[in-house]
Structures are given as structure tokens and as C-alpha cells.
C-alpha positions as CSV (number, residue, x, y, z in Angstrom):
1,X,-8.4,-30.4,17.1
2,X,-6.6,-29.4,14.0
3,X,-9.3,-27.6,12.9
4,X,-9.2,-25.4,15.9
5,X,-5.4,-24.5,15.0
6,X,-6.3,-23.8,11.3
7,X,-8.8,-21.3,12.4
8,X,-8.7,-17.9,11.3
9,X,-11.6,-15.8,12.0
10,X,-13.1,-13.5,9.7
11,X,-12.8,-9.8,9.6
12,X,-15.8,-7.8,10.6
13,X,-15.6,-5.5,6.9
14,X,-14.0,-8.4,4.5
15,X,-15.1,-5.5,1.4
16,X,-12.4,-2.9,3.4
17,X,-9.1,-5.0,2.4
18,X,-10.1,-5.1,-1.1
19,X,-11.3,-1.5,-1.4
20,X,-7.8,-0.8,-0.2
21,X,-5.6,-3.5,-1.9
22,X,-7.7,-1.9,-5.1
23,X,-7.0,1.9,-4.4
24,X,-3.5,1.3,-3.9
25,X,-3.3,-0.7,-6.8
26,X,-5.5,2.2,-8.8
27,X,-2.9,5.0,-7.6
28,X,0.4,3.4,-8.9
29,X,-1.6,3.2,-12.7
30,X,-2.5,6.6,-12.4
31,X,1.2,7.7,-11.1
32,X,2.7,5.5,-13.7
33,X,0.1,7.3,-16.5
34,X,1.2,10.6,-15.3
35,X,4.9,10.1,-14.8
36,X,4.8,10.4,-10.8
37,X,5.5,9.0,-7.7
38,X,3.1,7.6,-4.8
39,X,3.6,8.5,-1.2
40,X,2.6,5.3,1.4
41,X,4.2,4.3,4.8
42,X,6.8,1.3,4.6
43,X,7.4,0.0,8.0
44,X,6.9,2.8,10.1
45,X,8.6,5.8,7.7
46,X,6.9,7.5,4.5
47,X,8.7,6.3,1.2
48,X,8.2,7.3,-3.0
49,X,7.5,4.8,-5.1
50,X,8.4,6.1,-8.5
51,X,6.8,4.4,-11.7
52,X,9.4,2.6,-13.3
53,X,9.3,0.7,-9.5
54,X,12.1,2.6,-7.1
55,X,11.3,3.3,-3.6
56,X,13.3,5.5,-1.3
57,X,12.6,7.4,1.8
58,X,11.1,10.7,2.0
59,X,13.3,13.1,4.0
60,X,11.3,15.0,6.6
61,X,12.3,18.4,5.9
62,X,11.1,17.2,1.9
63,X,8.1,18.9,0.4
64,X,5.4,16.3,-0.8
């Protein structure tokens, strides 16, 4: 029975999380290389994460 509980089933493209998780991680090197800021969505709303490791909204009306 507690085997059951601890079950977690597998994702259909287990590569996809880590091609992702690897991207993202790929993008903040390059933005910290080149002195600038990624662009990702935080819990619903779009946020800059600057290299030395800020983040803060992005305004609507902002240019990207």
C-alpha cells in the first residue's frame, strides 16, 4: 500500500525538463558574459533577472 502513495508516474518526454532546466541555465551564462538581463515569467508576470542575480518586474508599457 505505501508503495501506491509513493508513486509518481513518469513524464511522457523525461529529455524535455532537462533540455529546458539546461537552456535556462545556458541563457543566464550567456547574459552574465554579455552584461545583460534574461526575460522569463515568475508566477504569472514577466520579470529581469540581471547578472549579478536581481529580479524585478517588467512594466508593461517597457520595451524588451
Amino acid at each position: 500500500m505505501s508503495e501506491e502513495q509513493n508513486y509518481k508516474p513518469k513524464r511522457k518526454y523525461e529529455w524535455l525538463s532537462k533540455w529546458v532546466k539546461m537552456t535556462g541555465e545556458r541563457a543566464r551564462i550567456d547574459a552574465k558574459a554579455n552584461n545583460k538581463y534574461i526575460v522569463y515569467e515568475k508566477n504569472g508576470e514577466l520579470v529581469k533577472e540581471f547578472p549579478n542575480g536581481d529580479i524585478v518586474p517588467l512594466n508593461k508599457d517597457a520595451e524588451l
